[in-house]
C-alpha positions as CSV (number, residue, x, y, z in Angstrom):
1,X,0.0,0.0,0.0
2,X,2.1,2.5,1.3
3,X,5.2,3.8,3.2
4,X,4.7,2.9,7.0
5,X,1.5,1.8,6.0
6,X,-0.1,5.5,5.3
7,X,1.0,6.5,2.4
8,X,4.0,6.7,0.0
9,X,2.5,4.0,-2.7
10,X,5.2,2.2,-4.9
11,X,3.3,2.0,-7.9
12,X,1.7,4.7,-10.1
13,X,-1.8,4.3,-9.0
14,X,-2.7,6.7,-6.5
15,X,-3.8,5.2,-3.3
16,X,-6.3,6.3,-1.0
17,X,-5.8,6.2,2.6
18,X,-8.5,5.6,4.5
19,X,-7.1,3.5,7.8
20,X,-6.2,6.2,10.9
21,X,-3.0,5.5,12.2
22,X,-3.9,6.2,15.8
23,X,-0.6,8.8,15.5
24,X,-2.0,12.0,17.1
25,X,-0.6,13.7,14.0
26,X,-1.8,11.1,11.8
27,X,-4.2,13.7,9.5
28,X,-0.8,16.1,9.2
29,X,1.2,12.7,7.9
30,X,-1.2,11.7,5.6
31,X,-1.7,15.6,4.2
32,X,1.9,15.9,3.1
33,X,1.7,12.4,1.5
34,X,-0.8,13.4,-0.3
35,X,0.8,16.3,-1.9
36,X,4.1,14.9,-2.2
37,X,2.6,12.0,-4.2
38,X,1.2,14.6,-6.6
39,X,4.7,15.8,-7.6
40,X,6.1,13.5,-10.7
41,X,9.9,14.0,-9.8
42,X,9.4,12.4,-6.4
43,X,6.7,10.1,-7.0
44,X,9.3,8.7,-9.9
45,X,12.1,8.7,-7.3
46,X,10.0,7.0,-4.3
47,X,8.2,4.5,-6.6
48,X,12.5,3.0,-7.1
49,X,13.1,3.8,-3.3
50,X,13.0,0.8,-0.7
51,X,12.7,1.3,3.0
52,X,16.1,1.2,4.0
53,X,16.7,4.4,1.5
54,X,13.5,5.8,3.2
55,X,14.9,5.0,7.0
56,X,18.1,6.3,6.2
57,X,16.5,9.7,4.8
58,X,17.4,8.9,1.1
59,X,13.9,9.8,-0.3
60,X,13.8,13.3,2.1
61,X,16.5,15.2,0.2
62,X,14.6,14.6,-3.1
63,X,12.4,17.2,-1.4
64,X,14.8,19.8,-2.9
65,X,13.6,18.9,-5.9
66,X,9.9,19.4,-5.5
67,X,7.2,21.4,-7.9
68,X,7.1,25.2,-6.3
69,X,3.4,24.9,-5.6
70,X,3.6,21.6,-3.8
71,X,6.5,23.1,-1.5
72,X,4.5,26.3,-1.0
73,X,1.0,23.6,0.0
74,X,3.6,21.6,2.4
75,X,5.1,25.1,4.0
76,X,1.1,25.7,4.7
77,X,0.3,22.4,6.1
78,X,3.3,22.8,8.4
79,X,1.9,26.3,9.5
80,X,-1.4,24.3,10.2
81,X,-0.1,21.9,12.5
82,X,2.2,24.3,14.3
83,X,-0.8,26.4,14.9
84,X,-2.4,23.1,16.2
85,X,0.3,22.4,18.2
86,X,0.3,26.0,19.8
87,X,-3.4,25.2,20.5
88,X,-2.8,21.9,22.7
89,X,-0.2,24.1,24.1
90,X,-2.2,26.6,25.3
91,X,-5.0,24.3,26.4
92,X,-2.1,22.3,28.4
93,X,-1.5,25.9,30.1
94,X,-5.2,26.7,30.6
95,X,-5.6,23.6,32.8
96,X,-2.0,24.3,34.8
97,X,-3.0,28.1,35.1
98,X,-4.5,27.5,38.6
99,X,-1.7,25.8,39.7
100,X,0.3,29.1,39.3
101,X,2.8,27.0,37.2
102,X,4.2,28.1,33.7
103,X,4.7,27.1,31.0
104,X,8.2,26.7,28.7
105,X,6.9,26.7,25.0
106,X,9.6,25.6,23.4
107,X,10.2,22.7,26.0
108,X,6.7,21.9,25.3
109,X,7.0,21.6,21.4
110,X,10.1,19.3,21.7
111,X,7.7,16.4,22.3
112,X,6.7,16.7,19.0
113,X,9.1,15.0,16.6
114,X,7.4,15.0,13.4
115,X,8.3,18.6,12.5
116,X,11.3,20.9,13.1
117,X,9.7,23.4,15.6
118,X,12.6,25.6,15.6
119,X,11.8,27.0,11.8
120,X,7.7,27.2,11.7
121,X,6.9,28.9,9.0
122,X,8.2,26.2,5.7
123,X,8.7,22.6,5.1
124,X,12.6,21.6,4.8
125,X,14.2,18.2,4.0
126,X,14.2,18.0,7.9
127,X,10.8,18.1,8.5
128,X,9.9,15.3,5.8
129,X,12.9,13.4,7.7
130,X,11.3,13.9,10.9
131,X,8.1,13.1,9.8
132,X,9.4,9.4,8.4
133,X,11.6,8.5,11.5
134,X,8.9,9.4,14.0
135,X,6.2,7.5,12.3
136,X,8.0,4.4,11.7
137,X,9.0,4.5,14.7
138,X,5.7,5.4,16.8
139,X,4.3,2.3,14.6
140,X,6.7,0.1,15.6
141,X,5.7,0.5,19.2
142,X,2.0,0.9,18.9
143,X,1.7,-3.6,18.7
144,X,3.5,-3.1,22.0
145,X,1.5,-1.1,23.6
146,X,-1.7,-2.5,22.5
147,X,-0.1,-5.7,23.7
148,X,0.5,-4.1,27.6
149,X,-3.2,-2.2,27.4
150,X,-4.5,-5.6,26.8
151,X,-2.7,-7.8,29.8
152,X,-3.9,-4.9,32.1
153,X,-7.1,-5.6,31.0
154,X,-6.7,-9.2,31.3
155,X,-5.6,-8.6,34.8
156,X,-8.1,-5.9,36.2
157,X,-10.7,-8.8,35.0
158,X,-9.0,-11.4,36.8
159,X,-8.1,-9.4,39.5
160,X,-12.3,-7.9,39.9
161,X,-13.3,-11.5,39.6
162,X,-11.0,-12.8,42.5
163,X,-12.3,-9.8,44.9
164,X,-15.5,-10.2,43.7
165,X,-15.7,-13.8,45.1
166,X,-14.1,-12.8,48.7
167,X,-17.4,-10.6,49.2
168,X,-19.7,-14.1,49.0
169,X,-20.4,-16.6,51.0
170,X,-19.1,-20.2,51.0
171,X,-22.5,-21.7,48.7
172,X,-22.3,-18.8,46.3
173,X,-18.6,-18.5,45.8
174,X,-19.1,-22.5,44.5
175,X,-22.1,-21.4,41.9
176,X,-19.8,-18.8,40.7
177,X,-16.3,-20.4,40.4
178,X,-18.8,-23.3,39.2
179,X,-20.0,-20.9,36.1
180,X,-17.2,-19.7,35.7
181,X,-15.7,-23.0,34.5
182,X,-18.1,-23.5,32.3
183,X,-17.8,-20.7,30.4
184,X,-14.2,-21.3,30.1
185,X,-14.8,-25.2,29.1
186,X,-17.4,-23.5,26.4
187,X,-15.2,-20.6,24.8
188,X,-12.6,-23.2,24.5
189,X,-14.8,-25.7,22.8
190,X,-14.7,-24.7,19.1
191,X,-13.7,-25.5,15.4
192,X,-9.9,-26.1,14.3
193,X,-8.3,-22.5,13.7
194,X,-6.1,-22.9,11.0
195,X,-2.4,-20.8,11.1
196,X,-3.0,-17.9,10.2
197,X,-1.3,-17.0,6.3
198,X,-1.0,-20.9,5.9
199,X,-2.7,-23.0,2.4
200,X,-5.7,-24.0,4.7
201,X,-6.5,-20.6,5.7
202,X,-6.5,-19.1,2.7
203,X,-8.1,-21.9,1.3
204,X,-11.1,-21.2,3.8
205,X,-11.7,-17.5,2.9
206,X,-10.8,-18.6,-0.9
207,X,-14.2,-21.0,-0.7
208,X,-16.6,-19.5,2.1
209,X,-15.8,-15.7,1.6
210,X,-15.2,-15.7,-2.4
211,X,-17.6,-18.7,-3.6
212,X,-14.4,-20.5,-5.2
213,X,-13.2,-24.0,-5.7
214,X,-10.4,-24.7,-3.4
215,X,-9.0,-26.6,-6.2
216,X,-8.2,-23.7,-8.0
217,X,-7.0,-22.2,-5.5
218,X,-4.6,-19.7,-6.8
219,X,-2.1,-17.1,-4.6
220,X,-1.5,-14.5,-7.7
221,X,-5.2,-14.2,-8.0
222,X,-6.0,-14.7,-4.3
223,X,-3.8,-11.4,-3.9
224,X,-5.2,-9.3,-6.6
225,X,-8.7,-9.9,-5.2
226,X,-8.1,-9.2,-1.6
227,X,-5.9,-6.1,-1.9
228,X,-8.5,-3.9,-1.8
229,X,-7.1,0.0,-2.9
230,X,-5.4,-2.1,-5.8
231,X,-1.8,-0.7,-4.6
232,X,-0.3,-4.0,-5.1
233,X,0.4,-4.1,-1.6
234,X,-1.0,-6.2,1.4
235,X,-0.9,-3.5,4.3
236,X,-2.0,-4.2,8.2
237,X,-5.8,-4.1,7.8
238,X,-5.5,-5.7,4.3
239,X,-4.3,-8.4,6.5
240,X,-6.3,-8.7,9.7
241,X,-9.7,-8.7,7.1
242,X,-8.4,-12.1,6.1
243,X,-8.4,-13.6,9.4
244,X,-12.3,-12.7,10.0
245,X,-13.5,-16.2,9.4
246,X,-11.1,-18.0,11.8
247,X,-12.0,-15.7,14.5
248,X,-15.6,-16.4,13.7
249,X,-15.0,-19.9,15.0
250,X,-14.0,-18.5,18.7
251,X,-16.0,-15.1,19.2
252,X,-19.8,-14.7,18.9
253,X,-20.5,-11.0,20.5
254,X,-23.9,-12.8,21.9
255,X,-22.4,-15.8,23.6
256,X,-21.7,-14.6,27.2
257,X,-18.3,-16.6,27.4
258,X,-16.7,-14.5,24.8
259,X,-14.9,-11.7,24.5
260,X,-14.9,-9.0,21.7
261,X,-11.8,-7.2,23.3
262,X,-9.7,-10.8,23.5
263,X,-11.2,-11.1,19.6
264,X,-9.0,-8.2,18.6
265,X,-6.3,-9.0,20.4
266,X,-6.4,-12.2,18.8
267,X,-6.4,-10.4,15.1
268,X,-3.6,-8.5,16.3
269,X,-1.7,-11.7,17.2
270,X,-2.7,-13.3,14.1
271,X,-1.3,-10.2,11.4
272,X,2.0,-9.9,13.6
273,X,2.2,-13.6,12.5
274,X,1.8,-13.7,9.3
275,X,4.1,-9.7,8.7
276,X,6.9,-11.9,11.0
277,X,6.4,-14.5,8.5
278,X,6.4,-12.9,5.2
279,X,6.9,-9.5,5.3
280,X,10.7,-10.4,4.4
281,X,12.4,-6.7,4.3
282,X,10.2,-5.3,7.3
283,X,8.6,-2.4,5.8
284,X,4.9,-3.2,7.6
285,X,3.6,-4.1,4.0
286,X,3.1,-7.4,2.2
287,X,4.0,-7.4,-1.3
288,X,2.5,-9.8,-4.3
289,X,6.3,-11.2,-4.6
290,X,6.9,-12.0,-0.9
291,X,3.0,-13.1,-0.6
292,X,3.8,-15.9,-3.6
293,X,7.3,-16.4,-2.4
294,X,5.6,-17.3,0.9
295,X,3.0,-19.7,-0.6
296,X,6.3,-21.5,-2.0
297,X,7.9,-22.6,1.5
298,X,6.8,-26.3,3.3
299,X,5.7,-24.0,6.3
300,X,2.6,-22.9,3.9
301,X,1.4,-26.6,3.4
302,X,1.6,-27.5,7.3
303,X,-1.8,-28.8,8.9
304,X,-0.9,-27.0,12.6
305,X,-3.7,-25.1,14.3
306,X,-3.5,-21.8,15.9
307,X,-3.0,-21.7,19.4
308,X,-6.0,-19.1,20.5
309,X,-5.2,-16.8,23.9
310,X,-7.1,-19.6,25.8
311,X,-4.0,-21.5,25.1
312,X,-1.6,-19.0,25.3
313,X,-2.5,-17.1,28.7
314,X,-1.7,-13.0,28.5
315,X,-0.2,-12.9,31.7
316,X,1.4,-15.5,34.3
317,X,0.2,-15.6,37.8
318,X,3.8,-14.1,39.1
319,X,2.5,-10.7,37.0
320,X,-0.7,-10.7,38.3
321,X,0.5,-10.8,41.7
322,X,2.6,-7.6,40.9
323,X,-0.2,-6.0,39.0
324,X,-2.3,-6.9,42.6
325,X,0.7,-5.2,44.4
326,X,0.8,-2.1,42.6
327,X,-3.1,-1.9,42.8
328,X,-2.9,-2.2,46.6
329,X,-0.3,0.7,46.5
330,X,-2.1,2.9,44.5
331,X,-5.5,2.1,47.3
332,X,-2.7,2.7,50.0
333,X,-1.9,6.0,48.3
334,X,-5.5,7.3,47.6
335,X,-6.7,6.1,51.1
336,X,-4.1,8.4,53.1
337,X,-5.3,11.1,50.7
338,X,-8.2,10.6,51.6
339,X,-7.6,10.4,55.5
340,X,-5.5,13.6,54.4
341,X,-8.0,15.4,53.1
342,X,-10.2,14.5,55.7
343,X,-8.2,15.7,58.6
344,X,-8.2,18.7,56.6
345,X,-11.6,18.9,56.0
346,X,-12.3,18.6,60.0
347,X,-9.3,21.0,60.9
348,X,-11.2,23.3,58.7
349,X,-14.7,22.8,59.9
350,X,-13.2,23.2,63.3
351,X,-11.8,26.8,62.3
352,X,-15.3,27.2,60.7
353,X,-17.4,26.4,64.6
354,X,-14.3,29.0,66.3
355,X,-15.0,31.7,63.8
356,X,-18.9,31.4,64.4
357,X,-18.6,31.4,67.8
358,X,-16.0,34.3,67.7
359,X,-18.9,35.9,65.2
360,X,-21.2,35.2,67.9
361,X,-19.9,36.6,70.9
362,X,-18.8,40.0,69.0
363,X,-22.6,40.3,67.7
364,X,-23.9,39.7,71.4
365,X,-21.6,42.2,72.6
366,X,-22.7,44.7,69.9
367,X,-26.0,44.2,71.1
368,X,-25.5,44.9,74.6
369,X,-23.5,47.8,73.6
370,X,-26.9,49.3,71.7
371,X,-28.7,48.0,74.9
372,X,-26.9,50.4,77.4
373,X,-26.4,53.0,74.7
374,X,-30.2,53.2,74.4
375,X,-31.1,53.3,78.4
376,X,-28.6,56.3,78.8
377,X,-30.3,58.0,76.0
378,X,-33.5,57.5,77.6
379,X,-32.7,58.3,81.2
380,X,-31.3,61.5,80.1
381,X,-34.9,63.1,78.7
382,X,-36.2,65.7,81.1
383,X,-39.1,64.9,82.3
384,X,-42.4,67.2,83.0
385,X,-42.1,68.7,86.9
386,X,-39.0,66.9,86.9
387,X,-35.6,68.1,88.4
388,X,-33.6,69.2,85.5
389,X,-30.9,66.7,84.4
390,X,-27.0,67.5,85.3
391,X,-25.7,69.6,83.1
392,X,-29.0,71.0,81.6
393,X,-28.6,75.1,81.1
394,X,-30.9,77.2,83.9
395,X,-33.4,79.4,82.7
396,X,-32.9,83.1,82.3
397,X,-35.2,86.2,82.9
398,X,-36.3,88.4,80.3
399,X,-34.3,91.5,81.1
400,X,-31.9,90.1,83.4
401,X,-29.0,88.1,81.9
402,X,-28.1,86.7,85.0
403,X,-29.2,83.1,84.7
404,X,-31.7,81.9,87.6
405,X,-30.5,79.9,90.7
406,X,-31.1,76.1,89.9
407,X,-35.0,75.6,91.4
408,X,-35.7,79.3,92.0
409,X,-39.5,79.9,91.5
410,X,-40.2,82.7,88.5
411,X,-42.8,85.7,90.5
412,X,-44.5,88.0,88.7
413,X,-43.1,91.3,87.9
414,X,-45.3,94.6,87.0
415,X,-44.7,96.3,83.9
416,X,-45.2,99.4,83.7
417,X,-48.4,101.0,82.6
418,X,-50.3,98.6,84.1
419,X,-51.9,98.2,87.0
C-alpha cells in the first residue's frame, strides 16, 4: 500500500488512505503524503526507493527537488499543525493556570518529533525526515502497547473476579467459580483454527468468503482480489480482514463466554504472525512477490492449528500478583489522601465552629453595647415637673442676663403702665 502503512504507494496508482494510524498527528502525515505523491519527480524517485533508502533519509533530500506549488501547500500544512500544536499548548497551560505553574513553550513543542519546531513557517528536507523516522517508529511500538493495554485488561478482570468472590459466602462463591468453569470449558470448545497466512487458511476465505473451488486455488489471483485500494500491496488491515472467518469460530458478541476485546487482540496476534512470517524486508507491507514467495515454503502446506489466547494465557500468575501489588499501593496511596483530606476537612470545619462562635460573641456584645447606649439615651430626657438633668442650662429672665438659681421659682413682675 504505502510507506509505513499510510501513504508513499510504490506504484503509479494513487492510493487512498483511509485507515487512521492512531498517531495524534496522523491527518498532518497523511496531508503531506498526499501532496508529495502529486509531484512527478518524487513520485518517480520514491516508486525505485525501498525502505532502508527511506529509514536512512534517502527519499527526504529529493524534497529539494519538488514542484514550487507543492513546496508552498507543504510550508502551509506545516503552518497548520504548528498552529495546532500552539493550540494543545495553550490548552495544556489553561488547565495548569490555577496551579500558578508556567509554561516553557519551546520545552513543550520538543515532544513533538514529526516537524522541526525551531523554523515554523516552511517545510525543509528536515521536516519530511522527521516526519518518516517518528512514524516508523511510533508504529513500531504501537503492537506493544496495544499488547500491555490488553494484559492490564486481562488482569483488572482477573483481579475484579477474584475480589469479587471474597465478598460471597461459601454456597455462592461455589455457583460462581462453578460458572465460571463452564464458560471457560465452552469458549474453549470450538472448530480447528487454522495458522494464520498458511494454504488451509486461505483456502477457507478462498471458498466461504469468495464462492471459489479450493482446487483452484490460486495465490496470484488470491492477492489481486483481496488487496483492496489495488496498490499492489498487502498492508496491516488488508491483512487482519483475512483472518475474520477464523475468528468467527471462537468469538460470537452474543455468547456470554466470549470476549470482543480478547477477539482483537487475537487479530492482532494473528497479522503480527503472518508480517513476521512474510513481510521479508520489514517495511509493515506485504507485497504480491513476498505473498507468492511465501506460498512456495513447506511452512505454507503445514496442517498446525493456531493456538488461540485460551491456550496462550496474557499474563502468568507471578505478573498478576505484581499488578495486585501495585493496585494495593495505588489504594494505599489514595486512602491516606483521603484520611488527608479528611483531617483537613475537620481541621477546617473546626476553624469554621471557632470563627462562628467568635462571630457570635462580637454580635452579642454589639447588642448589649446598643442596649446600654439606648437606656442612657432615655434616662437623660427631662421629664415634665421633673428636676432638670446635670448639666442642663438654667433658665434666664427676660431683662436680666443673669441666669436663675437652679429651682428658684419665677414671680410676677409689674410692667409698667399697668396696674
Amino acid at each position: 500500500m504505502a510507506l509505513i502503512s499510510v501513504g508513499f504507494p510504490n506504484k503509479h496508482e494513487s492510493s487512498t488512505v483511509s485507515q487512521d494510524t492512531g498517531l495524534h498527528y496522523d491527518r498532518y502525515l497523511r496531508e503531506v503524503i498526499e501532496y508529495l505523491e502529486k509531484d512527478p519527480h518524487f513520485r518517480e524517485k520514491l516508486k525505485n526507493a525501498n525502505m532502508d533508502d527511506i529509514k536512512q533519509g534517502k527519499l527526504s533530500k529529493e524534497l529539494d527537488f519538488v514542484q514550487h506549488n507543492f513546496r508552498s501547500k507543504l510550508d502551509e500544512l506545516k503552518r497548520e499543525e504548528m498552529n495546532r500544536l500552539r493550540l494543545l499548548i495553550k490548552a495544556k497551560h489553561d488547565l495548569r493556570e490555577g496551579n500558578g505553574n508556567t509554561l516553557d513553550h519551546q520545552a513543550l513543542l520538543k515532544q513533538f518529533e514529526h516537524l522541526n519546531h525551531m523554523n515554523p513557517h516552511t517545510f525543509e528536507v528536515e521536516d519530511l525526515d522527521r516526519l518518516i523516522q517518528s512514524a516508523t517508529k511510533d508504529l513500531e511500538n504501537y503492537d506493544k502497547e496495544r499488547h500491555d493495554e490488553f494484559k492490564r485488561y486481562e488482569m483488572t478482570k482477573e483481579h475484579e473476579r477474584r475480589e469479587r468472590l471474597k465478598t460471597m459466602n461459601e454456597e455462592d462463591r461455589k455457583k460462581e467459580e462453578q460458572h465460571y468453569e463452564e464458560m471457560k470449558k465452552k469458549h474453549s470448545n470450538h472448530p480447528k483454527v487454522n495458522h494464520p497466512g498458511s494454504e488451509d487458511q486461505l483456502k477457507e476465505v478462498w471458498q466461504e468468503s469468495d464462492g471459489l473451488d479450493p482446487e483452484d486455488f490460486d495465490p496470484k489471483t488470491f492477492f489481486k482480489m483481496h488487496d483492496s485500494n489495488g496498490d499492489g500491496f498487502f498492508d496491516e488491515n488488508e491483512l487482519e480482514a483475512l483472518f475474520t472467518k477464523e475468528l468467527e469460530k471462537v468469538y460470537n458478541p452474543k455468547n456470554e463466554e466470549d470476549d470482543m476485546v480478547e477477539m482483537e487482540e487475537e487479530r492482532l496476534r494473528m497479522r503480527e504472525h503472518v508480517m513476521n512470517e512474510v513481510d521479508t524486508n520489514k517495511d509493515r507491507l506485504v507485497s504480491m512477490s513476498e505473498f507468492i514467495a511465501a506460498t512456495k515454503k513447506a511452512e505454507f502446506h503445514e496442517k498446525d492449528e493456531w493456538g488461540t489466547l485460551d491456550q496462550n494465557p496474557a499474563y502468568t500468575e507471578e505478573e498478576l500478583r505484581e499488578y495486585e501489588r501495585q493496585i494495593a499501593n495505588e489504594e494505599d496511596d489514595i486512602n491516606a489522601k483521603t484520611a488527608e483530606l479528611q483531617k483537613q476537612r475537620e481541621e477546617l470545619e473546626r476553624k469554621q465552629e471557632e470563627l462562628n462562635a467568635q462571630k457570635s460573641g462580637l454580635k452579642q456584645a454589639m447588642e448589649e453595647m446598643e442596649k446600654i447606649k439606648a437606656q442612657s439615651l432615655k434616662a437623660g430626657v427631662k421629664e415634665p415637673g421633673g428636676a432638670m438633668a446635670e448639666g442642663e442650662p438654667s433658665p434666664v429672665v427676660p431683662g436680666n442676663p443673669q441666669p436663675l438659681p437652679p429651682n428658684h421659682q419665677q414671680q410676677d413682675v409689674p410692667v409698667p403702665g399697668h396696674s
